[in-house]
N, C-alpha and C positions, 0 to 999 in steps of 0.2 A: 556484434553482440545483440542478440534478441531475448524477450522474456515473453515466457506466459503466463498468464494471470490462473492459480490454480482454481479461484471460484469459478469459472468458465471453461478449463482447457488441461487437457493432458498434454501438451506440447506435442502431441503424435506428428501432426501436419510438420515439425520442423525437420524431425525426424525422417520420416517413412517418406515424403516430399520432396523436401528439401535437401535430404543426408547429412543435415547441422550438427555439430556434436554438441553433446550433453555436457553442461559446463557445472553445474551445481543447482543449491534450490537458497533462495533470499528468507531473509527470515521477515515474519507475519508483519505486514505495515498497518496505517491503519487512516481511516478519514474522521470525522468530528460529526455527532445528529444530536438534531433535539427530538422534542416529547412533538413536533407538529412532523415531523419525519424531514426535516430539511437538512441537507448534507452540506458538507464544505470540506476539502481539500485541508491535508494536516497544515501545510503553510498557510492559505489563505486566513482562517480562524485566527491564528496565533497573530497575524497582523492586523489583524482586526482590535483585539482585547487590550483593553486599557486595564494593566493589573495594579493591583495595592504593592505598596513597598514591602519588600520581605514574601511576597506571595508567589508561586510558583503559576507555569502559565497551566499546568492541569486546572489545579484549584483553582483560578481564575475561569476557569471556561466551565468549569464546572458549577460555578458560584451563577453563571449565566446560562443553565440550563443546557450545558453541551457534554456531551459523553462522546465516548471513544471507542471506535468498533473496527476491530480487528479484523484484517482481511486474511487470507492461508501462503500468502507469499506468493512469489516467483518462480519458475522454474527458468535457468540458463542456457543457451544457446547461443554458439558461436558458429563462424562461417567456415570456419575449420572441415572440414570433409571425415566422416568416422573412417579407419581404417579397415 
């Protein structure tokens, strides 16, 4: 199994290349930026943040000046051969 990252790639290369079959499409992930444009990995942040009791870890990262920005998913490729 292979992915393509759809901000970058129409998956064509696995395709029309390769002859990988089309397996589905991931739904939207996302990474964590602040207001100085510095990024961080959905897991890295989240171990990072020391949250209040009862507080969610959004609200906590958010309380710390971190937002959440959506990427367009995945697209699926397996090693399977199209018929």
């Amino acid at each position: 199994m292979t992915y393509a990252d759809l901000r970058y790639s129409t998956g064509s290369i696995y395709r029309d290349v390769f002859g990988m079959k089309f397996e589905g499409v991931t739904s939207p992930g996302f990474f964590w930026a602040n207001s100085k444009l510095e990024t961080r990995n959905r897991l890295t942040l989240i171990n990072q943040i020391v949250r209040n009791e009862g507080e969610t870890q959004e609200a906590a990262a958010r309380r710390l000046g971190w937002f959440k920005v959506f990427d367009c998913g995945n697209l699926k490729f397996s090693s399977k051969r199209e018929s």
